[in-house]
N, C-alpha and C positions, 0 to 999 in steps of 0.2 A: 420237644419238637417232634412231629412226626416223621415217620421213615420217608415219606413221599417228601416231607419240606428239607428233610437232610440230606434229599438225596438231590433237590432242583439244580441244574446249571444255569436257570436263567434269576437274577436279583428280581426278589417282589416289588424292585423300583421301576423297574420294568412293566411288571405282568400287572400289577396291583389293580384292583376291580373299581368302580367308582364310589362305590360306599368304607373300602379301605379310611383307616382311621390312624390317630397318633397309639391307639393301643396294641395295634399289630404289628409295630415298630420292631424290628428284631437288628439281633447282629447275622450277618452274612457267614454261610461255608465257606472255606479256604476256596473252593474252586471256584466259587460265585465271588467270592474277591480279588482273585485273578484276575480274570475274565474282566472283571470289572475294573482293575486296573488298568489292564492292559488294552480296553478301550478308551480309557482314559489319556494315556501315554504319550501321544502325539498331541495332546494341549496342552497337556501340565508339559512338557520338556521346554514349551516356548514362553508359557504362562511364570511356571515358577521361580525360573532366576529372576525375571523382573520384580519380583516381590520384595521391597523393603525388608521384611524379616528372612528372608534366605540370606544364610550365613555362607551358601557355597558359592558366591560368586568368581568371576574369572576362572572357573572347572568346569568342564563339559560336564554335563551329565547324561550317564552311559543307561541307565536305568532304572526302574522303581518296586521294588518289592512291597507287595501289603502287607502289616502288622495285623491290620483289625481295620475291618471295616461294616458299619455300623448304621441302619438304616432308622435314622429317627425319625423320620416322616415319610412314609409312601408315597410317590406321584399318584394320583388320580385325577381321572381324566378333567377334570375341572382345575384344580390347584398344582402349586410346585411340591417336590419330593427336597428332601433335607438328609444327606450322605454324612455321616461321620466317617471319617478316613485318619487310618494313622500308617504312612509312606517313609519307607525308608527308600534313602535318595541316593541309589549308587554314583559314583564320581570318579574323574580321574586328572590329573594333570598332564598337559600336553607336554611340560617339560621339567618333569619329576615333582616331588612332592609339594604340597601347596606350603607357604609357611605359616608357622605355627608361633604360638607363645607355649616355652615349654614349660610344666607345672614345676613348682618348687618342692614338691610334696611327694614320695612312693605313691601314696593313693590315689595323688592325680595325675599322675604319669600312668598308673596302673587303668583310669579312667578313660586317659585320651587312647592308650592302646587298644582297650576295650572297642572304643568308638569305630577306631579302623577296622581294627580284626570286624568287624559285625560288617563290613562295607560299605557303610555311610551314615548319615543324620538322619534319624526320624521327624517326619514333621505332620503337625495336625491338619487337617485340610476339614472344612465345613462347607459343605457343595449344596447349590441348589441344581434343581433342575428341574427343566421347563420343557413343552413341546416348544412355544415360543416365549422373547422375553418381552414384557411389556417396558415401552419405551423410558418410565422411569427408573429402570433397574438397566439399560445399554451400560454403563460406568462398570456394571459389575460382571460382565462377559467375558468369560476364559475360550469360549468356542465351542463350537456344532461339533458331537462325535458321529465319528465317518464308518465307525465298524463297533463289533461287538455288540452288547449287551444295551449299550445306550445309545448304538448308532440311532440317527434321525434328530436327538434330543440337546435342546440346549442348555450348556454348562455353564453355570455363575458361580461368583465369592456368594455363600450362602447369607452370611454376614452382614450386608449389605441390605436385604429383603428384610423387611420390617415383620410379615406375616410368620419369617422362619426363625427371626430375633426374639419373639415372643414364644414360641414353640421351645425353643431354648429355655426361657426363663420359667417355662413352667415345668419340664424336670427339674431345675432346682428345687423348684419349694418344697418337695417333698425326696426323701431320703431313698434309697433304693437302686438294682441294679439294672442295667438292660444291656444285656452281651456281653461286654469286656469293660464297659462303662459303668462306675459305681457312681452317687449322686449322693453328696451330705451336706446338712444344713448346720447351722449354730443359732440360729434365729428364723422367725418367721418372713415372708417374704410375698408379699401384695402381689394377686394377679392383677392381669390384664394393662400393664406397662408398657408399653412404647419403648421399642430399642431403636438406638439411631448406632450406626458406628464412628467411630473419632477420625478426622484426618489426619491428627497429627502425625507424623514421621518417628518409628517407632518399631523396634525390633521384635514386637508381639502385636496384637489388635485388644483393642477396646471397644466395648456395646455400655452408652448410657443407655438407661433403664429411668424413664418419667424424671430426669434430675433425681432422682432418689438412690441409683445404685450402682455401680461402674464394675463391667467384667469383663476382666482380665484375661485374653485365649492366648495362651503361650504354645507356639509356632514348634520354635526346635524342642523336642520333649527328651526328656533322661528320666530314667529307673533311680527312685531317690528318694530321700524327701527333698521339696523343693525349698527353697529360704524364701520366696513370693508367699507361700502360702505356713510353710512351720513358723517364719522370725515373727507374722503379726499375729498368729494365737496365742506367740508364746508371749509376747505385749500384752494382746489381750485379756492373759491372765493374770499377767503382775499386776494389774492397773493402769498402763499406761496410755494415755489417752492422745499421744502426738502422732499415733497410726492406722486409722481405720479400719474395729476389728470384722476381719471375715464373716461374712453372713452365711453365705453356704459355696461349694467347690465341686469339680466333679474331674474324677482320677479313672485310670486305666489299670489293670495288672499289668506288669510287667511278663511280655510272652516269651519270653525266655528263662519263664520259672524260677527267677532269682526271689519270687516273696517281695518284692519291693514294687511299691506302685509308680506310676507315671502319673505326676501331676500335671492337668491339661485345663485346668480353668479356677480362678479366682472371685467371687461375686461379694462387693464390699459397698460401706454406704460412700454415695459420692455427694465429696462437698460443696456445693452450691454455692456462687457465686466465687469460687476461691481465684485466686490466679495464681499459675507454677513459676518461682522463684526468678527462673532465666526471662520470662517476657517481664517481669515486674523490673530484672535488675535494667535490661536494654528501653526500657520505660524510662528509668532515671537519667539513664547516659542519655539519650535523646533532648532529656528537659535540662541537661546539664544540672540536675538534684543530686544532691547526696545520697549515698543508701545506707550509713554507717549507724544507724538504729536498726534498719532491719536485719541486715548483719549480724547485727549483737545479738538481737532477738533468738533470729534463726542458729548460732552458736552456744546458745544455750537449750532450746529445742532439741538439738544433738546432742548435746551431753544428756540431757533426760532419756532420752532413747538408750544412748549408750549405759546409762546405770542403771534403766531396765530390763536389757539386756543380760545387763552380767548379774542382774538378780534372778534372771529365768530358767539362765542356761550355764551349764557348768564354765569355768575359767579354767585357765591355765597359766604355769611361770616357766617362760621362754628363759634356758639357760645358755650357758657360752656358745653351746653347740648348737641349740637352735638359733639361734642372733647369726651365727656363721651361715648356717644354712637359709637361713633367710634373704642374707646379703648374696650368697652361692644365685638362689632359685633370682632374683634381680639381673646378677651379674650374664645369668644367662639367659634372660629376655629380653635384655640388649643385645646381647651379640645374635640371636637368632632375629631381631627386628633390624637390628644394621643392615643381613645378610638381604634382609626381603624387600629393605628400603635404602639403597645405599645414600641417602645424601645425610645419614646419622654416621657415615661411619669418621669423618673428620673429628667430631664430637664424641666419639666411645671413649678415648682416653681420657679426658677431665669428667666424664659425665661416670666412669666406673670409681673415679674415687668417692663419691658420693658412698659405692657401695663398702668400697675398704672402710671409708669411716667407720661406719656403721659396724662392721666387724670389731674392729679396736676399740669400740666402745664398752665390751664385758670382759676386758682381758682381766677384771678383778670380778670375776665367776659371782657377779649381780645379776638377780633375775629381772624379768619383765612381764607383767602381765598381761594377757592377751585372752579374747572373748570374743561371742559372737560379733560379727559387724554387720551394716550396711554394706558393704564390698561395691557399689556403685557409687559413693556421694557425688551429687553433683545440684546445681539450684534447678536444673529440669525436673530433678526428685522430688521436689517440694512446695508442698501449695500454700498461702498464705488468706486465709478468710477473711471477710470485709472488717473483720473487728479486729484485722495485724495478728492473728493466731495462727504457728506456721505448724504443718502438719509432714511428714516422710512418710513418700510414698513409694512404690515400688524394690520391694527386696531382694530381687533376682538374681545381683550380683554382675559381674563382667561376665556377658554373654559368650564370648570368645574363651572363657578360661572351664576347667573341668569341672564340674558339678562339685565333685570332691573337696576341690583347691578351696571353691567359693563357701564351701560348709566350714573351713577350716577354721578356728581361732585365730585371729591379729589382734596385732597392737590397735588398739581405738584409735593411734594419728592417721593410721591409712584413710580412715575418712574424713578425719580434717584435711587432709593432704587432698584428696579428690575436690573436696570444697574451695580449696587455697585459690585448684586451678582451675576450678568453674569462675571467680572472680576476675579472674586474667582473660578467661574467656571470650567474659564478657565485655573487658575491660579492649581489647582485640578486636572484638568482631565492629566495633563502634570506629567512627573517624568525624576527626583525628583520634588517635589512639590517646587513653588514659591510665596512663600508669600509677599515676599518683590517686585514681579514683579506687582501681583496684587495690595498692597499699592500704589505703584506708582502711577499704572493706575486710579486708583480711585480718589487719589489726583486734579491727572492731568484732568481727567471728570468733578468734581467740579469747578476746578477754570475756565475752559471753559464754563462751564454755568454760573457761577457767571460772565463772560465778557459780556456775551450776555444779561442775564435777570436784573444783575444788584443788585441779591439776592444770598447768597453762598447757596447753601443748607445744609451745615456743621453749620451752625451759629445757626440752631436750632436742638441739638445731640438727645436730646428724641427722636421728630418724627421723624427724621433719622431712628432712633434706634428701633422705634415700628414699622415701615414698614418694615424694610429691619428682622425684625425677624417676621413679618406675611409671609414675602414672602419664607422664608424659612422654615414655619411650610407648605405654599402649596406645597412646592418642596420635601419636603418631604413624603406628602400624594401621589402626585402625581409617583413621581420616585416609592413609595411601589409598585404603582399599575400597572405603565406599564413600568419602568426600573428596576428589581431592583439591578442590578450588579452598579447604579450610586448613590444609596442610602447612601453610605459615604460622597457624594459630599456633600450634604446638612445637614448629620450629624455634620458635622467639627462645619460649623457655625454656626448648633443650642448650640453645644459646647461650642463655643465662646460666643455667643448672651448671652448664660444663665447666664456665668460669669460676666455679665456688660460689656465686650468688647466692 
């Protein structure tokens, strides 16, 4: 870069001449990132908590520091410009700290501390901008900047624009860096695709690409490797064909010089015509159908994943001391979700002995083994193709928990346990309610994994019992905080769990 372009205070989103092109795309100086945030500032404060993937709701947010920001497409006077932006989100609580799920792990405790100390979530932003917006893009308007660098110019979800969706997809195809953004492929990748973005409701965004290819823009970003993008190459290299391997991604360094990168996008084949697990199960409840073959299917689907898993990626044997602490990092995820949701706190006493079991279970110093997981399972996870072939999708883990926590090795039931209470879910969200449909199914999920792995997961009912009622103390914190008309769903089975059920 030249002394005169390192030295501009005004962003070439701004000045850019009308023959300006995608090849003079650069990253921004600090002080042109400023600037450019802090034009920014007064949309995004009103824009971003409404955002589905913002994790900092019910916190004010006090201010915004730029990470990196990254001009992938210049405005010129004829067309929109395309901002890469990576925002960290200062916050505070009006009356002391927000609550938390605290990790069970030194390195994910050492992780969320990290998070604070830094003074907030970084999160990805992809901007368009416009002089004005044409009327099929209104949906995607975050607002007119009033000062700065971009005053005059109208601000959109860039996402959303088809012309800057394709702009997207042709840095993928080829490998390289541009500013702080590195871009790598594992396969070739068709121009000239049509990107639409997904509505579904979703703690990241999705861009189909012509039915052919679905990418992934993860929102909150951590310095790491991420399990969205490490658990399916590492599939993809054992063989295993129930995850869609990665076609190409595109990561950040990490600016705080730790060597570690920021995973910020995933681009994978998308399976065409499939339908995700949760509308197919509320499909059957509806026609009053059984689902207990798909079930079984989809239980064995998981065990496959699961043993190629632990063929990819190291194992480990959980001994007295880890089993105790395991039960420890549980016992205090409840009391800290009691504290943030009191109508669980009636329920903490029969619902912690789930955890003591699970402790007295190694008091004869037997190990357990534990490996990569899914750390999300749920039937939203999973697509099922016109020919009953069920596929797991999304690896990211519980977004709410430490980057760290989520890398960790568990017991494989924690994902049968996530799935137990996706069947209850759905067995729930239906009326009149079907309990005896859900039984089924759940049956039916076990003895399909037990075909596959060759282990039931029912043969051991404590740790059953102590995940599948952790995952319902998160479902519960979580629905307080951004459902809360679903908050019964998961009261049922803290219900039940507390009882010994």
């Amino acid at each position: 870069m030249s002394k005169a372009a390192s030295t501009r205070t005004t962003p070439c989103l701004v000045t850019a001449s009308p023959a300006a092109s995608p090849a003079v795309s650069s990253a921004l100086p600090p002080a042109d990132a400023r600037a450019l945030v802090g034009s920014l500032a007064p949309l995004l404060h009103d824009w971003l908590p409404r955002q589905r993937w913002f994790a900092g709701k019910g916190r004010p947010v006090t201010g915004f520091v730029p990470v990196a920001a990254t001009e992938l497409l210049p405005m010129t006077a004829g067309g929109p410009g395309l901002l890469h932006l990576l925002v960290r989100v200062e916050q505070r609580s009006a009356s002391g700290p927000p609550p938390a799920i605290p990790s069970s792990s030194p390195s994910g405790a050492a992780s969320a501390a990290s998070a604070a100390a830094s003074g907030g979530d970084c999160y990805q932003l992809l901007l368009g901008v416009r002089k004005a917006l044409p009327p099929a893009l209104a949906s995607a308007l975050i607002g007119h900047a009033a000062q700065g660098p971009l005053a005059g110019r109208t601000v959109y979800e860039g996402l959303h624009d088809p012309r800057l969706a394709e702009l997207l997809l042709e840095r993928l195809r080829a490998s390289g860096a541009l500013g702080p953004l590195r871009f790598d492929h594992a396969g070739t990748v068709p121009a000239g695709l049509t990107g639409r973005l997904l509505d579904a409701e979703q703690s990241n965004s999705s861009l189909v690409y012509g039915d052919a290819y679905i990418l992934k823009i993860l929102r909150r970003v951590f310095p790491g490797p991420h399990p969205d993008l490490e658990l399916p190459l590492a599939l993809a290299a054992e063989g295993c064909d129930r995850v869609p391997a990665p076609v190409a991604w595109f990561e950040a360094a990490d600016p705080s010089g730790s060597g570690d990168s920021l995973t910020l996008g995933v681009l994978q084949p998308y399976l065409r015509g499939s339908q995700d697990g949760w509308q197919l199960a509320l499909a059957a409840l509806a026609r009053g159908r059984d689902f207990t073959k798909e079930a079984r299917a989809l239980g064995r689907a998981t065990a496959e994943v699961h043993l190629a898993l632990a063929a990819a990626l190291p194992t480990v044997t959980l001994g007295r001391r880890q089993t105790a602490q395991l039960a420890e990092g549980m016992a205090e995820r409840l009391e800290a979700a009691a504290q943030a949701v009191p109508v669980l706190m009636p329920y903490v006493p029969g619902l912690r002995t789930a955890f003591d079991a699970l402790t007295g279970l190694d008091e004869a110093a037997r190990g357990r083994p534990a490996q990569r997981v899914h750390g999300d399972l749920h039937l939203g996870q999973t697509l099922r193709t016109p020919d009953g072939r069920w596929s797991v999708i999304d690896f990211e883990g519980e977004p709410a928990r430490p980057l760290a926590e989520r890398r960790r090795p568990q017991p494989p039931v924690r994902d049968v346990a996530g799935m137990l209470r996706s069947f209850d879910y759905a067995a729930r969200s239906h009326e009149p309610w079907r309990p005896d449909w859900a039984a089924r199914c759940r049956a039916a999920y076990c003895e399909g994994y037990a075909l596959a792995a060759g282990t039931d997961p029912r043969a051991e009912p404590e740790l059953l019992r102590a995940y599948e009622t952790d995952k319902a103390v998160y479902e519960v914190l979580y629905e307080a905080r951004h459902r809360p008309d679903w908050l019964p769903v998961p009261m049922a089975a803290i219900r039940r769990l507390a009882d010994g059920a």
